[in-house]
C-alpha positions in Angstrom: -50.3 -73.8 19.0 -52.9 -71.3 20.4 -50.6 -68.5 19.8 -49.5 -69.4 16.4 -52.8 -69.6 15.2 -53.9 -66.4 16.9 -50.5 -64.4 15.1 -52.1 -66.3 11.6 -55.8 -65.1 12.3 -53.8 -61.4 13.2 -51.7 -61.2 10.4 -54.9 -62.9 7.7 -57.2 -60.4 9.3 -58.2 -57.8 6.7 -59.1 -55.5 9.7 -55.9 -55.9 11.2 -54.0 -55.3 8.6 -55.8 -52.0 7.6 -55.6 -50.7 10.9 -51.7 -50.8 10.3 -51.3 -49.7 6.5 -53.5 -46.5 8.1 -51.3 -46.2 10.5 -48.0 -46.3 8.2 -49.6 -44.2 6.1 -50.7 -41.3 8.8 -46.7 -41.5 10.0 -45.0 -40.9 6.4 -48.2 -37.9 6.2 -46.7 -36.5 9.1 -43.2 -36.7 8.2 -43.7 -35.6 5.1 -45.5 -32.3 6.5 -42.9 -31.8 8.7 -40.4 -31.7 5.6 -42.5 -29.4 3.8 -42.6 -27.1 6.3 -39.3 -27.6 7.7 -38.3 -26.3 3.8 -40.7 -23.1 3.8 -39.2 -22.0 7.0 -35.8 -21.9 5.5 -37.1 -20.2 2.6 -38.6 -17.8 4.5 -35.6 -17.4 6.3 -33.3 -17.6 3.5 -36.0 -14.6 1.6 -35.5 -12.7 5.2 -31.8 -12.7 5.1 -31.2 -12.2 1.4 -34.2 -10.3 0.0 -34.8 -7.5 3.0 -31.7 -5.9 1.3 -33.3 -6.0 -1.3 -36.3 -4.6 -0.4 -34.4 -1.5 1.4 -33.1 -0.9 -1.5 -36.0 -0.8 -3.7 -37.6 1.7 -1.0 -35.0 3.6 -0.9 -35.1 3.8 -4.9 -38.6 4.5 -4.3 -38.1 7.3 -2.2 -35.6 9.2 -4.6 -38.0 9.1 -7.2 -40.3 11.3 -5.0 -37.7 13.2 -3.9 -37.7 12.2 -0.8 -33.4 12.3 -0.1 -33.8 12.0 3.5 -36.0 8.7 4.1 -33.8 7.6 0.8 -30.6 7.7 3.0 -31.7 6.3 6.0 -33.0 3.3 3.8 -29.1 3.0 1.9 -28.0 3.2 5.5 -30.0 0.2 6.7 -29.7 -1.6 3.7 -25.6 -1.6 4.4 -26.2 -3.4 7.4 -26.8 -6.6 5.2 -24.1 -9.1 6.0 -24.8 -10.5 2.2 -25.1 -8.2 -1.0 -24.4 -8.5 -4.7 -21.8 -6.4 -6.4 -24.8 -4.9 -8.0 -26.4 -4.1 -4.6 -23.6 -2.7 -3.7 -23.0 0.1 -6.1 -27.0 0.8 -6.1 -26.6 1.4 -2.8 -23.1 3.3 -2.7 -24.4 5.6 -5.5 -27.7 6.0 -3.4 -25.6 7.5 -0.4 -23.6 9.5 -3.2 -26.7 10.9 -4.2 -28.5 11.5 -0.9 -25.7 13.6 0.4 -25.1 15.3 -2.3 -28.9 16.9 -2.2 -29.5 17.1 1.3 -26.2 18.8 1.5 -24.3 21.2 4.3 -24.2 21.4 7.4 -25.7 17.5 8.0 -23.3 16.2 4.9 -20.3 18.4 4.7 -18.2 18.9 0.9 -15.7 17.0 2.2 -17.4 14.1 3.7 -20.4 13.8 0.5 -16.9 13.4 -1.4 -15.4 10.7 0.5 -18.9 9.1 0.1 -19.0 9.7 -3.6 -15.2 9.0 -4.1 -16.0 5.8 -3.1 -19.1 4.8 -5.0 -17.1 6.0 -7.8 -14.5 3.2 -7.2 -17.0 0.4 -7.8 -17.5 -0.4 -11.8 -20.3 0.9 -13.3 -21.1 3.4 -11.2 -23.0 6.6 -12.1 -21.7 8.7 -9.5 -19.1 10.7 -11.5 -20.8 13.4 -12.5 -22.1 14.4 -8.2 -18.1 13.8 -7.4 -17.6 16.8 -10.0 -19.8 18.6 -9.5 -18.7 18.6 -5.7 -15.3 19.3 -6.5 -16.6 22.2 -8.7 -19.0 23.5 -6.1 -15.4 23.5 -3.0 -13.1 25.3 -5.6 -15.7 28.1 -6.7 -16.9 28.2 -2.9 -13.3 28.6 -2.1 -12.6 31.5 -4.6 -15.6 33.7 -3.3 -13.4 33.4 -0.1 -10.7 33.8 -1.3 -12.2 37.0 -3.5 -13.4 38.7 -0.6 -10.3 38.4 2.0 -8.3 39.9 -0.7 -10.6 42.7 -1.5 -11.1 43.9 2.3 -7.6 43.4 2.3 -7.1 40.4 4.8 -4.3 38.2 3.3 -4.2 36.4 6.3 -8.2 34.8 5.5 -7.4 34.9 1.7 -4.4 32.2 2.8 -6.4 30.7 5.7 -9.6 29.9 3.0 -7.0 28.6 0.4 -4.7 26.5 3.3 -8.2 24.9 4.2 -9.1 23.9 0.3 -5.4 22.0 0.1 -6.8 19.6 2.4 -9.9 19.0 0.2 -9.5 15.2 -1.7 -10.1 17.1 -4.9 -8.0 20.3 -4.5 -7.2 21.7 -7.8 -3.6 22.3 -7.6 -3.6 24.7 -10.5 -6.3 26.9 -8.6 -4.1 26.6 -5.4 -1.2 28.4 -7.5 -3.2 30.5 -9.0 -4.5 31.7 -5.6 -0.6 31.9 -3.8 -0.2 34.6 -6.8 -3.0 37.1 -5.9 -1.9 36.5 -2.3 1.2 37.8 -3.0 0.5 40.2 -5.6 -1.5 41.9 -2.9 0.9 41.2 -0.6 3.3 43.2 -2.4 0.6 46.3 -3.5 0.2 46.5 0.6 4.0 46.6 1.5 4.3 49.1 -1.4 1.6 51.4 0.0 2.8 51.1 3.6 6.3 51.3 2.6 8.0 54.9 4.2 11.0 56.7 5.7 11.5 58.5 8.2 13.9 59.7 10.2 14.2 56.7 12.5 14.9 54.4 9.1 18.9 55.4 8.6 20.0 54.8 12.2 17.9 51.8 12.5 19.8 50.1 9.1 23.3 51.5 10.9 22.5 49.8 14.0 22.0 46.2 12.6 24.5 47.1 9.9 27.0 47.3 12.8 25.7 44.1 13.9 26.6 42.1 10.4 29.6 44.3 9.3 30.7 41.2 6.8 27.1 41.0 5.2 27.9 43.8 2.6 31.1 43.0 1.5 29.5 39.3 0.5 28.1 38.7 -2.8 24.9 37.1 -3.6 26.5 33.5 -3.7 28.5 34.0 -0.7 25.7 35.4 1.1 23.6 32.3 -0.1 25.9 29.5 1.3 25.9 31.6 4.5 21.9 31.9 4.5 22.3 28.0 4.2 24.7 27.4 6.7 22.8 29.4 9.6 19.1 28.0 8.1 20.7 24.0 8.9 19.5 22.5 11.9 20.7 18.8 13.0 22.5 18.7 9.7 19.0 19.4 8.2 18.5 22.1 5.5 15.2 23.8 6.1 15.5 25.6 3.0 15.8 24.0 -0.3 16.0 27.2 -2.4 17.2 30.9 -2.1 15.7 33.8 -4.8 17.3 37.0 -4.4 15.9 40.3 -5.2 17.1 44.0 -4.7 15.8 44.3 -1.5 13.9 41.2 -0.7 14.5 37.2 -0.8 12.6 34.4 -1.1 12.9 31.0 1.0 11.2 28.0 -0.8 10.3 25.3 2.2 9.1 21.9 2.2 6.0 21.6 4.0 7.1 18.8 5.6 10.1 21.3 7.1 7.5 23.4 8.5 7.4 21.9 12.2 11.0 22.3 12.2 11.0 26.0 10.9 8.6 27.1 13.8 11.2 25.6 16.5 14.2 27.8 14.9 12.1 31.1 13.5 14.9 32.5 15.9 17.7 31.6 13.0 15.4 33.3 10.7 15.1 36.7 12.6 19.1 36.6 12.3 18.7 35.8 8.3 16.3 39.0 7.6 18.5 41.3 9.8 21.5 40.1 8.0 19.5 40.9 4.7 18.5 44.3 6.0 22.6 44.8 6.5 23.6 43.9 3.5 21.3 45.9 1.4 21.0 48.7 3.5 17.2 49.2 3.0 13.9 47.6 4.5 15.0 44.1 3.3 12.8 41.5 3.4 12.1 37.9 3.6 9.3 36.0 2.8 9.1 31.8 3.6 6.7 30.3 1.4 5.9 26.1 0.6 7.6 24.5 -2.2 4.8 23.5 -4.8 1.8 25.0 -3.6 3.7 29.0 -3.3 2.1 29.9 -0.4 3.7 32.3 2.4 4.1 30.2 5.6 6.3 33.1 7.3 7.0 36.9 6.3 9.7 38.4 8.3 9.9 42.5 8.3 12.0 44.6 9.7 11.0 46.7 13.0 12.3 50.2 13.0 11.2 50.7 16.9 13.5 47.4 17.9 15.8 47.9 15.3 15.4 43.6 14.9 13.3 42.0 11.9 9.7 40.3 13.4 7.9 37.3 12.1 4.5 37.1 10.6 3.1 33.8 11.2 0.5 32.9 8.3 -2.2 30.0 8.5 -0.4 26.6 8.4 -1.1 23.8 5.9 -2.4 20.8 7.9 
């Protein structure tokens, strides 16, 4: 009875009862801070994973407008860490690196590498990096000509090819400057053979001597002679020529580049080819072994009064 009547006086206590509601009510105020800032942390941590991108990327927009290109890369760069971007983040930020290369330029950013870089910002819709992917392009094939320009004009066909070999490996190469090149190359080609061209007295028994080694090469006409070109140019049941040109006293081997490899392991078959040429016509023949599409000599073979056998001329090598 004591007890009941001391739980009644408890619970009818107005004190009592006070003391508790404060008590509820100072628990839900705790929990309810702890929510609150249980919810700005993962803001904060949702603003530090998704908005620092952001923020590298607005610096690094920043810094372009002063033209500042190097602090403007390094900003692209760190922004691309972000494991979370927007497909408009994205191309700001590949168009960024476009144009960052672009102007700081050679030797840090090579052509070929600021074009890889543009080539791909280009690839994303909307992006305004067209017009830097040209103009790159633009700046390899005139930088190329000037090479090519001055190897020609001193006379070394060997850097007019090497400069031209190096620009077919170029993402952009224009294939119409390419042939344009192979042309001067062998018009000057030609011009030197023409000026260097002589006889002597060591030229008629040189042409006997090899003559004597391909008796049956003059009686053959040029179709005969063709087939038999063919024939001794077949490795493994492999042509390594796919077309024959014959001129008065030269002829021209088109190759596949891919045939190339092949070629350098048989020039031997080759030697025997231009000596057989030099029999047939009875003159300084010669044969030149050049790529199938792009025209450029891959191999020239002459013939050597002093060994009385044809030598190779190894040009640069597409790679």
């Amino acid at each position: 009875m004591v007890d009941l009547a001391t739980a009644s006086l408890v619970n009818n206590c107005p004190r009592t009862r006070q003391l508790r509601c404060d008590r509820a009510g100072t628990v839900a105020g705790i929990v309810r801070l702890i929510g609150m800032a249980t919810c700005a942390i993962l803001l904060l941590l949702a603003i530090g994973v998704g908005g620092c991108t952001n923020v590298q990327i607005g610096a690094g927009r920043e810094e372009l407008a002063k033209g500042n290109y190097i602090a403007a890369h390094e900003r692209f760069v760190a922004a691309s860490h972000s494991p979370k971007l927007t497909a408009s983040e994205w191309r700001e930020l590949a168009d960024g690196l476009c144009l960052t290369e672009a102007k700081i330029g050679e030797p840090q950013y090579p052509l070929a590498e600021q074009r890889r870089t543009c080539a791909d910002a280009v690839a994303r819709a909307g992006s305004s990096s067209g017009p830097t992917l040209a103009s790159i392009d633009s700046a390899e094939r005139v930088a190329t000509n000037t090479r090519v320009d001055g190897a020609l004009r001193s006379g070394d066909i060997a850097g007019a090819e090497a400069a031209v070999v190096r620009y077919q490996s170029f993402p952009g190469a224009d294939q119409l400057a390419i042939a344009e090149w192979s042309q001067q190359i062998w018009s000057t080609l030609g011009q030197q053979e023409n000026r260097s061209k002589y006889h002597d007295r060591h030229l008629v028994p040189a042409i006997a001597a090899v003559s004597q080694r391909y008796a049956k090469m003059r009686a053959m006409n040029d179709i005969a002679f063709k087939r038999w070109v063919m024939k001794n140019t077949t490795v493994s049941r492999e042509a390594l020529v796919d077309r024959i040109d014959m001129h008065k006293s030269a002829m021209d081997l088109r190759v596949a580049s891919g045939s190339l490899p092949a070629i350098a392991l048989n020039l031997d078959r080759f030697v025997l080819v231009n000596d057989a040429m030099v029999a047939r016509c009875r003159c300084d023949g010669r044969t030149n072994i050049a790529v199938e599409g792009s025209g450029l000599p891959a191999y020239l073979l002459r013939f050597d009064l002093d060994t009385r056998r044809s030598e190779v001329l190894v040009m640069p090598q597409p790679h």
